[in-house]
One Martini backbone bead per residue (centre of mass of N, CA, C, O) as a GRO file, in nm:
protein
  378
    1UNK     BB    1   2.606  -3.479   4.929
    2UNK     BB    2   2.689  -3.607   4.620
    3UNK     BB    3   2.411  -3.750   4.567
    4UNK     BB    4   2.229  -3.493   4.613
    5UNK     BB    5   2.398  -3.331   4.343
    6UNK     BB    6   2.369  -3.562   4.117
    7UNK     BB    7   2.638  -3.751   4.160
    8UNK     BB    8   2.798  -4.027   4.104
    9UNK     BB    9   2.869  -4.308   4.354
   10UNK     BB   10   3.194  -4.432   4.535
   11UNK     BB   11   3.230  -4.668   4.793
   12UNK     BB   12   3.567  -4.761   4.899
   13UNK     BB   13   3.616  -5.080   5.094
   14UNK     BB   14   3.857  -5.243   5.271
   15UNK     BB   15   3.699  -5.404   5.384
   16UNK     BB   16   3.402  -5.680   5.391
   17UNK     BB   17   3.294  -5.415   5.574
   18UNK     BB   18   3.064  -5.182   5.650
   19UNK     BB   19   3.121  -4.986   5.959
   20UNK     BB   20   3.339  -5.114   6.178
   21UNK     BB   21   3.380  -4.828   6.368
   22UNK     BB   22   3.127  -4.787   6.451
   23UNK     BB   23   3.031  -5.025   6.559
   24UNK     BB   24   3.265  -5.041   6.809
   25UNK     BB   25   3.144  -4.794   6.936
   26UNK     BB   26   2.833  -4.926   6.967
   27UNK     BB   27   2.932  -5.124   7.214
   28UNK     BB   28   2.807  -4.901   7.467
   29UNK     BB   29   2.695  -4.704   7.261
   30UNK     BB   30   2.599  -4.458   7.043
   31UNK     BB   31   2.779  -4.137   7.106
   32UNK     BB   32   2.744  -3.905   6.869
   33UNK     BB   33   2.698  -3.666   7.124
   34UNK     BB   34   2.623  -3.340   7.279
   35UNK     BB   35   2.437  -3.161   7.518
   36UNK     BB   36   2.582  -2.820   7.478
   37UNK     BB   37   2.720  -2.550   7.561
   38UNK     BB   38   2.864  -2.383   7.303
   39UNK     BB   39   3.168  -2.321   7.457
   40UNK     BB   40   3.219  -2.602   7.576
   41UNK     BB   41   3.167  -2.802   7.275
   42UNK     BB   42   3.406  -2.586   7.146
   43UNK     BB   43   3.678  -2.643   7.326
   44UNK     BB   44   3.789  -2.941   7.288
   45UNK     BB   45   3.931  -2.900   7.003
   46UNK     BB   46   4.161  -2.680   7.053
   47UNK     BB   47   4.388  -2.643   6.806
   48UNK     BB   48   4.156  -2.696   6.599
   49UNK     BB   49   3.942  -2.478   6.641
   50UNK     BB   50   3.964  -2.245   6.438
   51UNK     BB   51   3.846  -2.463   6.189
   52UNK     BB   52   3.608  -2.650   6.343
   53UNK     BB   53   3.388  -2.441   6.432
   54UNK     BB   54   3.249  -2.422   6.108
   55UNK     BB   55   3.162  -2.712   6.087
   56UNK     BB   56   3.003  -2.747   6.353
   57UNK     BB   57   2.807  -2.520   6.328
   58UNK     BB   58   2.666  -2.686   6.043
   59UNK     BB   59   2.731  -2.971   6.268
   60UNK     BB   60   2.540  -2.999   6.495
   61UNK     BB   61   2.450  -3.140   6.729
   62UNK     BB   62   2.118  -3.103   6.629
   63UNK     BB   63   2.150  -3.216   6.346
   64UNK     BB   64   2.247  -3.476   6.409
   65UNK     BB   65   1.991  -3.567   6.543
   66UNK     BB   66   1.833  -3.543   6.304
   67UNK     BB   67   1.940  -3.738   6.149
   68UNK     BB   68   1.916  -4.007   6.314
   69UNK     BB   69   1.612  -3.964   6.282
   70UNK     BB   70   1.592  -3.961   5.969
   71UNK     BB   71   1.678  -4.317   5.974
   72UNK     BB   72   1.485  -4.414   6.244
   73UNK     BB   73   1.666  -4.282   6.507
   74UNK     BB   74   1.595  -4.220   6.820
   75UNK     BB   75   1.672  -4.035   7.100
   76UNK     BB   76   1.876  -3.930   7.361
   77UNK     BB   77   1.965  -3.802   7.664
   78UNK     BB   78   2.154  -3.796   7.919
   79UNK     BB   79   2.262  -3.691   8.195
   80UNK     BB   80   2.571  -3.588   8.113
   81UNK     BB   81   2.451  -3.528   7.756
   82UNK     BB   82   2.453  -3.757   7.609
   83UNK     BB   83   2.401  -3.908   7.288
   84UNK     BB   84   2.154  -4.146   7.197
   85UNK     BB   85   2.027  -4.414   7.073
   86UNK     BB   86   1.764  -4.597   7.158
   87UNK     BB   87   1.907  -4.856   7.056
   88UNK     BB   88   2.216  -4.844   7.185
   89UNK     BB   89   2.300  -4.918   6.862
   90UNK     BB   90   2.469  -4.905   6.500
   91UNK     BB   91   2.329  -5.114   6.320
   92UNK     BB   92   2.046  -4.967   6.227
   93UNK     BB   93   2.168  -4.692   6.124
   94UNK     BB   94   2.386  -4.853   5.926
   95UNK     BB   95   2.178  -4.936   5.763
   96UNK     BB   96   1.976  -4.720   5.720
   97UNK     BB   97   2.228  -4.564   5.560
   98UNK     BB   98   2.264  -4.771   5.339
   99UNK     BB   99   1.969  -4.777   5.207
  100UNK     BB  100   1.968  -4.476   5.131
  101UNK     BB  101   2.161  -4.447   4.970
  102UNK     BB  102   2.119  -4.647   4.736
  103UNK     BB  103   1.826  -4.487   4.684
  104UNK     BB  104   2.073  -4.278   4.556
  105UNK     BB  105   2.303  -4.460   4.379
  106UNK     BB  106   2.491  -4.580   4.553
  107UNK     BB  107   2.825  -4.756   4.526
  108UNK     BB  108   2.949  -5.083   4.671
  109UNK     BB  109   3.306  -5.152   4.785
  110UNK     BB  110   3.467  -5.435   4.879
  111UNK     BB  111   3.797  -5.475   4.932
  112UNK     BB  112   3.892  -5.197   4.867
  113UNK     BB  113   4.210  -5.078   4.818
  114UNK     BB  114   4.371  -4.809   4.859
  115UNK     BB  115   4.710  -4.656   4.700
  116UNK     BB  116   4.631  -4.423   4.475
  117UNK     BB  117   4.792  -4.275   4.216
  118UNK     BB  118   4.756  -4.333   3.846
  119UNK     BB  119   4.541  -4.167   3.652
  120UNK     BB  120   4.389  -4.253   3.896
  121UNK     BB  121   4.216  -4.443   4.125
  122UNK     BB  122   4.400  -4.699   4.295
  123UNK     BB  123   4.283  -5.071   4.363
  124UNK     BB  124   4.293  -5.283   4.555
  125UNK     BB  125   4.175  -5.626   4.468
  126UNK     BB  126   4.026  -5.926   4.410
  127UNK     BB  127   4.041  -5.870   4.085
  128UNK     BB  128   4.238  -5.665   4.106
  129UNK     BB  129   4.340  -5.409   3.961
  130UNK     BB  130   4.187  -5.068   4.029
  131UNK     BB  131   4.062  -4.783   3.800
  132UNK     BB  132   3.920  -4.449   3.906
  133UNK     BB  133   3.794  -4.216   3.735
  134UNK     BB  134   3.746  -3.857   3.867
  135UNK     BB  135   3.628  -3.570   3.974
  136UNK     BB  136   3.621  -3.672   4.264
  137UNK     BB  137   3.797  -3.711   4.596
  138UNK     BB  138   3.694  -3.893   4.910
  139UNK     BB  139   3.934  -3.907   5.214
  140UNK     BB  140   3.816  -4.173   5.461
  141UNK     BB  141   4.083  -4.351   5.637
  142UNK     BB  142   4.145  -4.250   5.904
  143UNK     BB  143   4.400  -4.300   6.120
  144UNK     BB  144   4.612  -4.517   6.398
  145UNK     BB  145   4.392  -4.738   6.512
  146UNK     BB  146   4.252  -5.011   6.509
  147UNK     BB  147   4.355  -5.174   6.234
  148UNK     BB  148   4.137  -5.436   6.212
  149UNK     BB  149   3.949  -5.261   6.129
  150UNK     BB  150   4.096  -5.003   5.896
  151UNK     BB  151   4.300  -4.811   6.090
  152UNK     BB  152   4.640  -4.800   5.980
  153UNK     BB  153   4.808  -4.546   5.822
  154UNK     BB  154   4.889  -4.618   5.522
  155UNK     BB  155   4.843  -4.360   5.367
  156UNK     BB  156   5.088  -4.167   5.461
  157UNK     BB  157   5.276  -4.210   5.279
  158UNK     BB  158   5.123  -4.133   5.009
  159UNK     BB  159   5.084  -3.850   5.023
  160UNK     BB  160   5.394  -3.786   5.091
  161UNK     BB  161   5.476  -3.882   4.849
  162UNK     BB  162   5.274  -3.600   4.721
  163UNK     BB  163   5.336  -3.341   4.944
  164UNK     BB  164   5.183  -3.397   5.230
  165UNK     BB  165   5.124  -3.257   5.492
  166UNK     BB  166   5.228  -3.398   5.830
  167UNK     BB  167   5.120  -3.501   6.123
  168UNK     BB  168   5.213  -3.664   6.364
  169UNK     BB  169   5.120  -3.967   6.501
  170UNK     BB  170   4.897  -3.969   6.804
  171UNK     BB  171   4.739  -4.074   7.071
  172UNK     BB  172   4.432  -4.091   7.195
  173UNK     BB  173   4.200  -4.198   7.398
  174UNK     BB  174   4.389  -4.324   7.643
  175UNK     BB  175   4.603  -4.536   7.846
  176UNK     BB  176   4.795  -4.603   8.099
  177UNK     BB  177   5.092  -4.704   8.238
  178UNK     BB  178   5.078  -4.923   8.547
  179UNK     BB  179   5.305  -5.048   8.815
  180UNK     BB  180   5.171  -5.302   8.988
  181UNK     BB  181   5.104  -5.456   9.263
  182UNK     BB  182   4.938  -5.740   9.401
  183UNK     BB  183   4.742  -5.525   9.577
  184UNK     BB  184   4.569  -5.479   9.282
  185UNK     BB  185   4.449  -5.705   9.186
  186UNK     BB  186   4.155  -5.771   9.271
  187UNK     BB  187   4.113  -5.475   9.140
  188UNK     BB  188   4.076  -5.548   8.851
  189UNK     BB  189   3.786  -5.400   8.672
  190UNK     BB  190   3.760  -5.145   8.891
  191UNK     BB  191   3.615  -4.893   8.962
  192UNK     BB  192   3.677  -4.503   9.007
  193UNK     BB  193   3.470  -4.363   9.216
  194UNK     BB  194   3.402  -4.037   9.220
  195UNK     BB  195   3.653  -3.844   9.021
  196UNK     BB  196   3.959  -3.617   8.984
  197UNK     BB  197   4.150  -3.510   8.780
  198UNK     BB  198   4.516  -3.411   8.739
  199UNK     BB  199   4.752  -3.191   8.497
  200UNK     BB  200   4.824  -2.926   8.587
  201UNK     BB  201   4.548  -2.760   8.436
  202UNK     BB  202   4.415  -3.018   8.390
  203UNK     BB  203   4.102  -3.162   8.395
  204UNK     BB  204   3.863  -3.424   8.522
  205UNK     BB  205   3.579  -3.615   8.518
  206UNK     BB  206   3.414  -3.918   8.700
  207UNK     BB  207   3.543  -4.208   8.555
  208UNK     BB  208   3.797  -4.499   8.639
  209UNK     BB  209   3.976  -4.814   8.519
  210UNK     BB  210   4.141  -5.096   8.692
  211UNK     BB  211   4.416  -5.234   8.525
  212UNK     BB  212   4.649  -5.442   8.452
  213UNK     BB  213   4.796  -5.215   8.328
  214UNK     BB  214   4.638  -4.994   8.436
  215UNK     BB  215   4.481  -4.721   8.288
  216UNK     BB  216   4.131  -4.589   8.235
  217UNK     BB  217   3.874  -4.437   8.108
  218UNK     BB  218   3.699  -4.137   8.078
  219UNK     BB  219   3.903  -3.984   8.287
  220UNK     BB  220   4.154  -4.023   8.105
  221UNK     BB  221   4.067  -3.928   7.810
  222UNK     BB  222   4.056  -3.658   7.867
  223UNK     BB  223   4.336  -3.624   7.995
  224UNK     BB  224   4.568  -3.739   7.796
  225UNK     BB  225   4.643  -3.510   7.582
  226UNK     BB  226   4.823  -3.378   7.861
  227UNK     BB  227   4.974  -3.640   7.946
  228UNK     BB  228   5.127  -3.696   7.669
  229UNK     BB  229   5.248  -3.398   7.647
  230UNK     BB  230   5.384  -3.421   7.947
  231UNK     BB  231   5.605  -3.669   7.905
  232UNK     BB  232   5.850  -3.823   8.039
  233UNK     BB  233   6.041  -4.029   8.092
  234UNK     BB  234   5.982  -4.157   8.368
  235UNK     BB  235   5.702  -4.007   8.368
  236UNK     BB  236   5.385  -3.950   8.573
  237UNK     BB  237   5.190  -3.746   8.765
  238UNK     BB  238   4.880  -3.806   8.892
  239UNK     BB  239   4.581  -3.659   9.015
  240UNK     BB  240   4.364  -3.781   9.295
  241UNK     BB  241   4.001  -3.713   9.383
  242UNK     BB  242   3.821  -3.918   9.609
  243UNK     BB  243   3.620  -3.690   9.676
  244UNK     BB  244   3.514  -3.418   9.543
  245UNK     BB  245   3.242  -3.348   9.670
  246UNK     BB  246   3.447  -3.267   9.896
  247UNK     BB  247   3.541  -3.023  10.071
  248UNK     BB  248   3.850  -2.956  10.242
  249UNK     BB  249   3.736  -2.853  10.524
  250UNK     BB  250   3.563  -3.089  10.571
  251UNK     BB  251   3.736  -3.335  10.531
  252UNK     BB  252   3.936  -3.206  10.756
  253UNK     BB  253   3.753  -3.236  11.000
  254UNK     BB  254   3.702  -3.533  11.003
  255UNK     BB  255   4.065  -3.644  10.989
  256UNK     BB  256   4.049  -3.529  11.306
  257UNK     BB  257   3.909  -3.762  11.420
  258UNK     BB  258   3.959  -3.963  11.669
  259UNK     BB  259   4.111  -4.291  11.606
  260UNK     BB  260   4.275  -4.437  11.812
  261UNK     BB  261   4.285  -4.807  11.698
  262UNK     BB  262   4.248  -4.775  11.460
  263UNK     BB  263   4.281  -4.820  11.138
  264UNK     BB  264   4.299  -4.662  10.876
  265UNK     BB  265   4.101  -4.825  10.684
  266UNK     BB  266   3.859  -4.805  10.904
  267UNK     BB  267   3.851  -4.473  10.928
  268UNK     BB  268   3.793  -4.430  10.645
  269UNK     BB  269   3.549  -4.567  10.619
  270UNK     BB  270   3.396  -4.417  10.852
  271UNK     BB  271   3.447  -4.111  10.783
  272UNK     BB  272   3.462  -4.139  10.407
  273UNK     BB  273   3.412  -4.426  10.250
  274UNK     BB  274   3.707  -4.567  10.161
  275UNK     BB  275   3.663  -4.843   9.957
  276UNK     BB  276   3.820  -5.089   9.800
  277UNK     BB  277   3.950  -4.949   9.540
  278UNK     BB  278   4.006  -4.679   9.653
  279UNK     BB  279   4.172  -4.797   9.926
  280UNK     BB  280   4.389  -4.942   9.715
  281UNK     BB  281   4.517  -4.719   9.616
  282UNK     BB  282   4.596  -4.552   9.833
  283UNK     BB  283   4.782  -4.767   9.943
  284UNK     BB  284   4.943  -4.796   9.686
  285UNK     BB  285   5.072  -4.548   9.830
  286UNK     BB  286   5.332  -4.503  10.027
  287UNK     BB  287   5.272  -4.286  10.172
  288UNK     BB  288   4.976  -4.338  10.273
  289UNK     BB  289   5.107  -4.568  10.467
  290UNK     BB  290   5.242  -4.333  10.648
  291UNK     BB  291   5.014  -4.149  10.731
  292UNK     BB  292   4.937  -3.930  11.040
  293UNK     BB  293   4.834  -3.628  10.932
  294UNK     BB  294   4.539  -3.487  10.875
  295UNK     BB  295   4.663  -3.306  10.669
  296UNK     BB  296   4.791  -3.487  10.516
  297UNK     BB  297   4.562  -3.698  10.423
  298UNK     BB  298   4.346  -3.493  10.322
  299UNK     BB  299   4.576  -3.447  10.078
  300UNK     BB  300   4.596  -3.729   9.945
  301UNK     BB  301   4.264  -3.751   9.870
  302UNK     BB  302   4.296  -3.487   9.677
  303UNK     BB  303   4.600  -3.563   9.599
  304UNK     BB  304   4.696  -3.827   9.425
  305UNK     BB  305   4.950  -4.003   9.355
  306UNK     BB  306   4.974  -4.190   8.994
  307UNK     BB  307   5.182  -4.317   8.838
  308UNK     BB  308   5.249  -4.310   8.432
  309UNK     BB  309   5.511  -4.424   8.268
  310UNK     BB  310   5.300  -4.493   7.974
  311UNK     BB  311   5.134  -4.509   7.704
  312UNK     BB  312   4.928  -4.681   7.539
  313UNK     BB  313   4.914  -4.805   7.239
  314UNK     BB  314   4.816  -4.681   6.934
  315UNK     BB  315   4.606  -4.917   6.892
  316UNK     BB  316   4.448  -4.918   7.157
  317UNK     BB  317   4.333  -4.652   7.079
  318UNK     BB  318   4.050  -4.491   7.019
  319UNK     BB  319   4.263  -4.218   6.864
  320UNK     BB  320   4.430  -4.011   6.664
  321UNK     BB  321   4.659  -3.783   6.643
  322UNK     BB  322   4.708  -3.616   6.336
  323UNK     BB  323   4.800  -3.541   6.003
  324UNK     BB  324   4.634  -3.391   5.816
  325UNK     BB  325   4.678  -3.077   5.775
  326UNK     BB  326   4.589  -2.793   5.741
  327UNK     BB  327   4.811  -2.667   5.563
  328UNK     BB  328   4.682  -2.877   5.308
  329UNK     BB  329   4.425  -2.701   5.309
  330UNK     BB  330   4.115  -2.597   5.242
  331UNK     BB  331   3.807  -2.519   5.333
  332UNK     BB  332   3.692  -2.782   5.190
  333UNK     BB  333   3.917  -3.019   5.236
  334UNK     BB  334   4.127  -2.957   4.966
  335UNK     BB  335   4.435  -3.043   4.852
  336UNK     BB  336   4.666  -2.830   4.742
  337UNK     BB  337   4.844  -3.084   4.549
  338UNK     BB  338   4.528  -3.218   4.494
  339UNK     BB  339   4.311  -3.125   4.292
  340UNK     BB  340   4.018  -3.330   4.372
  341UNK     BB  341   4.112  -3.372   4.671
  342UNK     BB  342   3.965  -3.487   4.970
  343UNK     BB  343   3.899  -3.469   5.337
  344UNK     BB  344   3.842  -3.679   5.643
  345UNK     BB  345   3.786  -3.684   5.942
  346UNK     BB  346   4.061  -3.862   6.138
  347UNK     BB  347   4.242  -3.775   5.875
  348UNK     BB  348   4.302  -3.552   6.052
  349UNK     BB  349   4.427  -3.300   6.254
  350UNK     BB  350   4.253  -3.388   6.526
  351UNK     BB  351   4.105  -3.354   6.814
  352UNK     BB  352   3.919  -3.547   7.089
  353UNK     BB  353   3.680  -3.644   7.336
  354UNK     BB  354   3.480  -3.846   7.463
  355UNK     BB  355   3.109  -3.826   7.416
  356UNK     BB  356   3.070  -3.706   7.099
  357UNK     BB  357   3.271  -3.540   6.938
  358UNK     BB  358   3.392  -3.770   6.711
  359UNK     BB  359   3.201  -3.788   6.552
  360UNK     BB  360   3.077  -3.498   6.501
  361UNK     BB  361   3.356  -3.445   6.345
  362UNK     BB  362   3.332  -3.625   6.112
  363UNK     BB  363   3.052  -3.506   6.024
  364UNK     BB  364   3.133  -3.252   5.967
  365UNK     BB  365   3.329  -3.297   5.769
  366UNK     BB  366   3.217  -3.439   5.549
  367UNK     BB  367   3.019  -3.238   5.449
  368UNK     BB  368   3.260  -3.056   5.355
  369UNK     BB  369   3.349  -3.246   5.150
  370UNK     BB  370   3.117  -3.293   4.991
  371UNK     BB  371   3.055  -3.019   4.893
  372UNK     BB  372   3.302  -2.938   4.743
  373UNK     BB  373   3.314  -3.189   4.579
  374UNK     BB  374   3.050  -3.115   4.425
  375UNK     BB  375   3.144  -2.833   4.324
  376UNK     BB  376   3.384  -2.942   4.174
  377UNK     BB  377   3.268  -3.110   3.975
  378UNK     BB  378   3.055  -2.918   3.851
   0.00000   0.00000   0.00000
């Protein structure tokens, strides 16, 4: 956006490499966005809606799609909605963004850390330290979680001592610790599909994996920022629908039929197909190594609780809540006590689940803090 409006630019890259957590996204596919009706693709943002939903608008779903393949990356949509490059990888992309910038005359320093302001923008650097004075400054400098990316939220002390309102940080998109028996450990790294959770009103689709530590994988990130505030000293339990697609009135007649001499386990097996780490999972349930009454067992399938001690810790997290308030910034998303500096990406009080919201949601807000800022500099 700035380079566009004719201004020169300089990216100042704490790490020694450019898009290191782009790349870490793209390890397994870089998720950019999600094909998604209209109503449903801006809910997921939550308390942020109100201020997010006009930078989404204008750099929406099919905008995402046409900038990357505008890279000569073109995509594809799954089955699920989510959108990747046909490349399945970060790195094509972030080349050919690189090279399309610099075509623009944009000048890139790796290794410069932001430390603050007096009198310009001063940056730690290999050849010491190095001040720019700037028409306008915009920090993208990220949450903090995965540190050794580059995004462990030092920031925060600096701004705050410049009098920048902040919400405090919180993991976002994270597993939670699970205290297991060793009748769990064989099946550490098996996925638990396809299941329902809930938790209070909010509910998740999909599937997560059973690891050592506890718990993790994408139906547990759906859910997790109202497991983490709904978290108790105690911990919480997390509600497991083993079955989803069996509505309870099927369920309860299956579990119903005669059972004989079978054991529970081989019952399950023959009746619902409940096997393997499924069938660990139930079992690891006090409860339901004890129920007799085919009542209380289809509920227990429907509605399994799975204690969750303690969210896993902040930088383990895919994103974190919290950072710059709205209420520190103007529409253009430059701090209200430091005009001509302006704010992007997860370093802002925002949140959302994976699936491609969060990176959505980084380049829609970048795009208005470039246009702002291009404007403010003019």
């Amino acid at each position: 956006m700035l380079a566009d409006a004719g201004h020169s630019v300089l990216v100042a890259e704490a790490r020694p490499t450019m898009g290191r957590k782009l790349l870490m996204a793209g390890k397994s596919g870089l998720n950019l966005t999600k094909n998604e009706a209209y109503g449903p693709f801006m809910s997921v943002y939550g308390a942020a809606r109100s201020w997010m939903v006009p930078m989404l608008e204008a750099f929406n779903p099919a905008d995402v799609q046409d900038w990357a393949e505008g890279l000569g990356q073109p995509v594809f949509t799954g089955s699920s909605g989510r959108v990747f490059p046909k490349a399945m990888k970060a790195s094509p992309l972030l080349r050919a963004w690189l090279q399309r910038l610099a075509g623009k005359g944009v000048r890139f320093e790796t290794r410069w850390r932001w430390v603050g302001f007096d009198g310009g923008a001063v940056f730690d650097t290999p050849e010491g330290c190095q001040m720019v004075q700037a028409k306008a400054t915009v920090l993208a400098l990220g949450g903090a979680s995965w540190a050794r990316l580059g995004s462990d939220g030092a920031w925060a002390d600096i701004l705050a001592g410049q009098g920048v309102e902040l919400a405090p940080f919180k993991p976002a998109n994270m597993g939670f610790v699970v205290d297991w028996s060793k009748h769990m450990e064989p099946h550490f790294g098996a996925p638990i599909k396809p299941v329902r959770l809930r938790f209070g009103k909010a509910e998740s689709h999909g599937e997560f994996v059973i690891s050592k530590k506890g718990v993790e994988g994408g139906a547990v990130y759906n859910l997790s920022a109202a497991l983490r505030d709904g978290m108790e000293a105690g911990g919480v339990d997390m509600l497991v629908d083993l079955l989803p697609d069996l509505p309870m009135p099927a369920l309860a007649q299956k579990v119903r039929q005669r059972r004989g001499k079978a054991s529970l386990g081989n019952f399950l097996r023959k009746s619902v197909g409940i096997t393997g780490a499924k069938a660990a999972l139930f079992f690891e349930n006090a409860q339901a190594r004890q129920v007799d009454k085919p009542f209380d067992l289809a509920g227990l399938l429907k509605a399994l609780p799975v204690h969750l001690k303690t969210p896993r810790p902040m930088d383990e997290a895919i994103s974190t809540a919290g950072g710059v308030t709205k209420a520190a910034l103007d529409n253009g998303l430059m701090l209200e006590v430091l005009p001509g500096v302006f704010c992007a990406g997860e370093m802002l009080d925002w949140e959302a689940p994976t699936g491609g919201y969060l990176l959505n949601g980084c380049l829609a807000t970048g795009r208005v803090a470039g246009l702002a800022a291009a404007e403010f500099a003019r």
